[in-house]
C-alpha positions, 0 to 999 in steps of 0.5 A: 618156517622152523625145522624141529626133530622128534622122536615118534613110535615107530609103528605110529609114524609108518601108518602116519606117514602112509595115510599122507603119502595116499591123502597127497598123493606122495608129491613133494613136501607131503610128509611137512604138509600132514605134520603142519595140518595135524599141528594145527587141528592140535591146536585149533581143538585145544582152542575151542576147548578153551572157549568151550569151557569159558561159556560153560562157566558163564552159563553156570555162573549167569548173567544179571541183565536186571530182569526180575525173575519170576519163580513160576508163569503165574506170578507173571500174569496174575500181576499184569492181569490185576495192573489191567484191571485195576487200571479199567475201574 
């Protein structure tokens, strides 16, 4: 555990500190306990930003999985059909 010292707005750590004192009820250690959860749902949304952002970029880039691309449905089936066909005579 660490000990740190900011310094805040004073009206944001009013409201900051009466919306934890109601969401736990005011018990001991409440004030330490939203500051520690709203740190770390920081830094999980930063997170999956990152993530976010990667998958983005791979899907932008694409992927070579050696599948060849047909530009239209067409190309697809018209070669399967004269493959079959050439095969039955």
């Amino acid at each position: 555990m660490v000990t740190i010292t900011v310094n805040v707005d004073d009206e944001v750590y009013q409201k900051f500190r009466e919306n934890a004192a109601q969401a736990r009820n005011g018990k001991k250690g409440f004030l330490g306990d939203a500051i520690t959860e709203a740190m770390r749902n920081h830094v999980e949304e930063n997170e999956q930003e990152v993530i976010k952002k990667r998958l983005l970029e791979r899907l932008r880039k694409g992927v070579n999985v050696g599948f060849k691309g047909y530009k239209c449905r067409s190309e697809l089936y018209d070669e399967r059909v004269e493959r079959i066909l050439s095969a039955g005579r």
